[in-house]
C-alpha positions as CSV (number, residue, x, y, z in Angstrom):
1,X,2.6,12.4,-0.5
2,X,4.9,15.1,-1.1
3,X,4.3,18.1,-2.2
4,X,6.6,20.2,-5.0
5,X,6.4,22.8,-1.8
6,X,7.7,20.7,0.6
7,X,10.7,19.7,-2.1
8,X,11.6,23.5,-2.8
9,X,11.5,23.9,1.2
10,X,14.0,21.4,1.6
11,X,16.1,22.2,-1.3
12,X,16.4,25.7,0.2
13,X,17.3,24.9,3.6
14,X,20.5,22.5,2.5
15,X,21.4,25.7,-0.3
16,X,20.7,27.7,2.9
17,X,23.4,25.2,5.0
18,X,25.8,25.1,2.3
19,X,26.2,28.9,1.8
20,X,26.5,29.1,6.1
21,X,28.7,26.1,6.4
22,X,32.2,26.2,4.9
23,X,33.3,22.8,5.9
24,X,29.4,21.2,4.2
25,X,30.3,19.4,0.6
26,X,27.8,19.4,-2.1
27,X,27.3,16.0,-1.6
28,X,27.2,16.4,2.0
29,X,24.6,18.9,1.7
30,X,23.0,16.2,-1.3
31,X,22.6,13.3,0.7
32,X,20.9,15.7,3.9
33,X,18.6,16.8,1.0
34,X,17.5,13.5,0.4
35,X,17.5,12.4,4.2
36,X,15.0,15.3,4.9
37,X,13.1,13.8,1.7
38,X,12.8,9.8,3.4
39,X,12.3,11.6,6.7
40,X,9.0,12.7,5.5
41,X,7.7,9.5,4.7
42,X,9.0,8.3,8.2
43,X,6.9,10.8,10.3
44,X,4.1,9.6,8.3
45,X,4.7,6.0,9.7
46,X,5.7,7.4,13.2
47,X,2.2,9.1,13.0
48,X,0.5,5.9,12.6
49,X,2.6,3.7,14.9
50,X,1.7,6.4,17.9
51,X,-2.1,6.4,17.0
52,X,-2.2,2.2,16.7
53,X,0.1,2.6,20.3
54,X,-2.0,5.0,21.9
55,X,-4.8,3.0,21.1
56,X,-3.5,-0.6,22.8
57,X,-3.6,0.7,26.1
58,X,-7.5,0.7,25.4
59,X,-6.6,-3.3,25.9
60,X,-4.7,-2.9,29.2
61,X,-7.2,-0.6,30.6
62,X,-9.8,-3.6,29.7
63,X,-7.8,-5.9,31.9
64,X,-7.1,-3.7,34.7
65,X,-11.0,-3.2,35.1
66,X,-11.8,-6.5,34.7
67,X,-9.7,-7.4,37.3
68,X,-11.5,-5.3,40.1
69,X,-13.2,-6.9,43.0
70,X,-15.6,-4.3,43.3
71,X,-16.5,-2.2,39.9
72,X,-17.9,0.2,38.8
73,X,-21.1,0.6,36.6
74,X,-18.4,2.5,33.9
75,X,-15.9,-0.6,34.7
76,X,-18.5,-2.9,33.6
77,X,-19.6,-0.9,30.1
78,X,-16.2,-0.6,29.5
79,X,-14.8,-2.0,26.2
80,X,-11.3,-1.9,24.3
81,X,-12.8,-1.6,21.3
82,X,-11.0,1.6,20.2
83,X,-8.2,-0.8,19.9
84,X,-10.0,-4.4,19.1
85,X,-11.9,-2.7,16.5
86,X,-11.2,-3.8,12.3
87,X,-9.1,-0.2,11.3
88,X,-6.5,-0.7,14.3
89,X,-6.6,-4.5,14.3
90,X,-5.8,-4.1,10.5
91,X,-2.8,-2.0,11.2
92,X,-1.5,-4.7,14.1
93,X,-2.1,-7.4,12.0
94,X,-0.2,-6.2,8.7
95,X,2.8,-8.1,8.3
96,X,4.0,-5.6,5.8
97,X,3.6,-2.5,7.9
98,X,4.8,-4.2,11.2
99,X,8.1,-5.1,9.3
100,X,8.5,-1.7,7.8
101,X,7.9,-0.2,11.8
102,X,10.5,-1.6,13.0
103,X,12.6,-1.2,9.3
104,X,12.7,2.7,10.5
105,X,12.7,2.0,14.2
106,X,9.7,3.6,15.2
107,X,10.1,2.1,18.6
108,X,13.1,3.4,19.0
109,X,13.6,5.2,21.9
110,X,10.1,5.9,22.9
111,X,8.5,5.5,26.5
112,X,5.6,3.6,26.4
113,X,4.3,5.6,29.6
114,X,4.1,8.7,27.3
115,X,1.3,6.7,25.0
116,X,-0.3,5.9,28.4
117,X,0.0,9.1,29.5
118,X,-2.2,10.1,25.9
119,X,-4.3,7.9,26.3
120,X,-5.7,8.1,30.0
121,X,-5.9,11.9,29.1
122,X,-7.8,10.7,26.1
123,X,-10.0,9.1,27.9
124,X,-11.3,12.3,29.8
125,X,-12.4,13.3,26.7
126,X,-16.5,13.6,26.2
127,X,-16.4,12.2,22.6
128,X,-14.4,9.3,23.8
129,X,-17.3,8.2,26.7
130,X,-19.8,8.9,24.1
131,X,-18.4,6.5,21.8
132,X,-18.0,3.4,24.7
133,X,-21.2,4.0,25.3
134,X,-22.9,2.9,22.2
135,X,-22.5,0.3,19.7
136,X,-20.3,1.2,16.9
137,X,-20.3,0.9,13.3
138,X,-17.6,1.5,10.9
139,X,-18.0,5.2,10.6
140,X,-17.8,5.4,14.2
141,X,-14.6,4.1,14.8
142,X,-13.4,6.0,11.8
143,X,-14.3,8.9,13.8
144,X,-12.8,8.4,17.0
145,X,-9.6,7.5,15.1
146,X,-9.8,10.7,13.9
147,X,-10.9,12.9,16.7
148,X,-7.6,10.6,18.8
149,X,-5.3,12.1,16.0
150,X,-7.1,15.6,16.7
151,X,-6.2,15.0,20.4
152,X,-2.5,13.8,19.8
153,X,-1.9,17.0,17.7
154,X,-3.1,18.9,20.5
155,X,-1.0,17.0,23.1
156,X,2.6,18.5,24.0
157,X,3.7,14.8,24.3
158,X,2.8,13.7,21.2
159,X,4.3,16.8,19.7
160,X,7.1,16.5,21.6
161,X,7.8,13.2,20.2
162,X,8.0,14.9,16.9
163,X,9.8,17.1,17.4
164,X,12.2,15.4,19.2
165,X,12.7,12.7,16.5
166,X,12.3,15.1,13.3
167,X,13.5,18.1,12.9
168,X,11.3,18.8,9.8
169,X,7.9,18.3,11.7
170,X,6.7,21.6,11.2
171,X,7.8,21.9,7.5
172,X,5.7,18.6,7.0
173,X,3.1,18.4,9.4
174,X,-0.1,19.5,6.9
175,X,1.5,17.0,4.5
176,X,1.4,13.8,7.2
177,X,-1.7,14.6,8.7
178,X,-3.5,15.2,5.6
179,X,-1.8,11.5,4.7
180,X,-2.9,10.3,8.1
181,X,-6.4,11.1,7.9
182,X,-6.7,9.9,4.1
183,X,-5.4,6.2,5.5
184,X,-7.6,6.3,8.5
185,X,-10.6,6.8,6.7
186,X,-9.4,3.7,4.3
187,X,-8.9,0.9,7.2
188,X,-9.1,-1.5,7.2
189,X,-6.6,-2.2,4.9
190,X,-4.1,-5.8,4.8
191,X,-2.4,-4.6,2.0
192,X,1.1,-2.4,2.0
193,X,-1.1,1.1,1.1
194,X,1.4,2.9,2.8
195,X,4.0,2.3,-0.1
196,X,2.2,5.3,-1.9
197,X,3.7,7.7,0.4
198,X,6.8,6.7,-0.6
199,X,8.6,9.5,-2.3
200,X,8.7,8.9,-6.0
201,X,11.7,9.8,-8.3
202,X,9.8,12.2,-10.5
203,X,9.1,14.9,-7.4
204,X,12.3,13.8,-5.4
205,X,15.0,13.6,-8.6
206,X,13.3,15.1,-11.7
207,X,12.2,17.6,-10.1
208,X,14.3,18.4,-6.1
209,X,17.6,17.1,-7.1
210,X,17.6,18.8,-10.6
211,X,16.5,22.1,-8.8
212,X,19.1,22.1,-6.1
213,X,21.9,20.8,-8.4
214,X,21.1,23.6,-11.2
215,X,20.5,26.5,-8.6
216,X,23.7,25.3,-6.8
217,X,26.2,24.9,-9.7
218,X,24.6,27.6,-12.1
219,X,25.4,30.2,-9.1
220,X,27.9,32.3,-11.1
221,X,25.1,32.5,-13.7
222,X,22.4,33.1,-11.5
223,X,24.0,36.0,-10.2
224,X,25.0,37.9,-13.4
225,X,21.3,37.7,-13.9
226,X,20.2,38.3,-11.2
227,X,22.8,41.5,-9.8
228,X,21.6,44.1,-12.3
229,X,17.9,43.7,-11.8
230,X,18.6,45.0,-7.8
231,X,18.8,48.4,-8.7
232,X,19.9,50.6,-5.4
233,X,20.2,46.7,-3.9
234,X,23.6,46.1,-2.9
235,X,23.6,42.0,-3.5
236,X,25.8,41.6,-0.8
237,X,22.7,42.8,1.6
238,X,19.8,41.0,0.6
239,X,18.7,38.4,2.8
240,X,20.1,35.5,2.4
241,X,16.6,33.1,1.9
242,X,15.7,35.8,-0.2
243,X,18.7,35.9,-2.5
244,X,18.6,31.8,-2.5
245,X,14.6,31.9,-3.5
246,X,15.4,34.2,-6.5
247,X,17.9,32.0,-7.5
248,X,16.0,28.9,-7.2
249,X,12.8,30.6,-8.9
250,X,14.9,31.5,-12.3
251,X,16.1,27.8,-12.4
252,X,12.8,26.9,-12.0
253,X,11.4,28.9,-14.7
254,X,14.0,28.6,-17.2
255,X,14.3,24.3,-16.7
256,X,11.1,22.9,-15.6
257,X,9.3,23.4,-18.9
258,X,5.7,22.0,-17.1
259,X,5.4,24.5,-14.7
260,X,3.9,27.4,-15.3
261,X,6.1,30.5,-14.6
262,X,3.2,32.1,-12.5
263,X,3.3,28.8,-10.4
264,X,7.1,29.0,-10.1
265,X,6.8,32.7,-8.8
266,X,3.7,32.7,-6.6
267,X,5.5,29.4,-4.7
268,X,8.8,31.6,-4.0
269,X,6.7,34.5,-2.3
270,X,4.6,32.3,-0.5
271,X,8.3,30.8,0.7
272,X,9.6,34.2,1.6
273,X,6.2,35.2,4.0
274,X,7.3,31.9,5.9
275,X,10.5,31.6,6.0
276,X,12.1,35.0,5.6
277,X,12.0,38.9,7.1
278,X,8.6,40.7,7.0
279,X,9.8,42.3,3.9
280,X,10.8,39.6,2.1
281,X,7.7,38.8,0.1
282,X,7.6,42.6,-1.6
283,X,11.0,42.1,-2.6
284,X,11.3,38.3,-3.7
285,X,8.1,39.7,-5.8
286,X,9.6,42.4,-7.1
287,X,12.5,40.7,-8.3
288,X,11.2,37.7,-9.8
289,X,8.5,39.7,-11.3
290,X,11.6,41.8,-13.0
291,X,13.4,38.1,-13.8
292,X,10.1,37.3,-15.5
293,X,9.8,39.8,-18.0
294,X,13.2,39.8,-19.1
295,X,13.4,36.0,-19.2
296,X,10.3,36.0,-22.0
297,X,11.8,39.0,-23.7
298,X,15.0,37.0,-24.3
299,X,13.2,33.8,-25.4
300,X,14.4,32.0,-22.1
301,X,11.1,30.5,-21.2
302,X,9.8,28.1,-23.2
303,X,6.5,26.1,-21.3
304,X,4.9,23.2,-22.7
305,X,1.6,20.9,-21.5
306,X,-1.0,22.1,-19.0
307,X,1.2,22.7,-16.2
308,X,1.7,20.3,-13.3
309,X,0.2,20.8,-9.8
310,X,2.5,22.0,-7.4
């Protein structure tokens, strides 16, 4: 599930802490880096325990109405089927996943009135009373599951939730809903399918630890390098992002042999636009651009293979 973007964001932000913080130890900031990395993976399964929770209050509601003296013509069509229905039955009844919910405490410290809340607000919603309305086949209730996950990323509450619980929701929210949507559309599913969002060692060590170790120890290096290619730059004034993207795109050229140096220097600007000053992506350019040349003059960068996706 995770993406070599998503790797470099989170290597910069600990080289970011440790160059802030004093008192942080490498292996401080080390062991953050790969709490970030598991935290991913965890917001993926928080994602799907809120959509399956969200969705059993369809079976509640169902009772309630049934237990009217007097109902109404919508009490009577009414059905909990967004919740009885194969996809989230699948997900209710999978031993594996259930275990590895409460393995990462996704119930931890959430109200179940806020998945009420989601869905009686839900239910307001015209593509929701279209769908109870009509008998349903699978790609139907593929669809509401994924027009409910629309809803809950438009929902303050839901958001709130994420935010509240992981700090590195908006660096990894495309990345969990694009997950989310691939596993909805592949319920039902008995089987522990959610073990290939698991971080694997070749993005997370080969490639995340080896970048933040070598960009953090090499620093001495990295800045004979990089000093004399600032020209009227005084190092000591360039933003700090941009100063720890330059250093983290030569390590990257120089050490990861598969990626193409375009890749590697393209990924750094598009860093810079998000994550640093308005100028940032001219100079971060600029500089690596400068780092690029001189590496190949000097024989420094050697590529091999097709390159890897990043």
């Amino acid at each position: 599930m995770l993406s070599r973007r998503n790797v470099r964001v989170k290597v910069m932000q600990q080289l970011y802490s440790l160059a802030q913080d004093r008192d942080l130890s490498y292996n401080e900031a080390l062991n953050a880096f790969h709490k970030t990395i598991h935290d991913s993976f965890r917001l993926y399964l928080l994602n799907l325990y809120c959509i399956a929770k969200v969705c059993s209050f369809a079976a509640e509601d169902a009772r309630l109405r049934q237990g009217k003296h007097i109902k109404t013509e919508e009490d009577k069509i009414f059905t909990d089927k967004i919740y009885s229905n194969p996809l989230i039955q699948s997900i209710e009844k999978n031993a594996y996943l259930q275990e590895r919910f409460k393995k990462e405490k996704c119930a931890e410290g959430l109200d179940e009135d806020l998945f009420r809340k989601i869905y009686k607000d839900f239910c307001k919603e015209k593509t929701y009373i279209d769908y109870l309305q009509k008998e349903s086949t699978h790609e139907d209730h593929v669809e509401i599951l994924l027009e409910l996950y629309r809803f809950c990323r438009r929902n303050e509450l839901f958001n709130e939730i994420m935010d509240d619980r992981f700090t590195g929701w908006s660096d990894d929210k495309s990345l969990v809903i694009g997950a989310l949507k691939k596993t909805l559309k592949a319920l039902p599913d008995a089987s522990a399918f959610y073990e290939e969002y698991i971080p694997d060692d070749e993005t997370v060590i080969h490639f995340g630890k080896y970048l933040f170790d070598n960009t953090y120890k090499m620093e001495a290096d990295l800045m004979e390098l990089i000093k004399p290619v600032l020209e009227n730059w005084d190092s000591e004034r360039v933003a700090l992002i941009d100063m720890i993207l330059i250093k983290m795109g030569v390590v990257e050229m120089v050490h990861f042999k598969t990626i193409p140096p375009k890749v590697t220097l393209n990924e750094y600007v598009e860093l810079s636009k998000s994550y640093s000053t308005d100028k940032s992506k001219e100079f971060v350019n600029g500089v690596l651009d400068k780092l690029l040349k001189q590496l190949e003059a000097n024989g420094r960068i050697v590529k091999e293979g097709r390159g890897l996706s990043i």
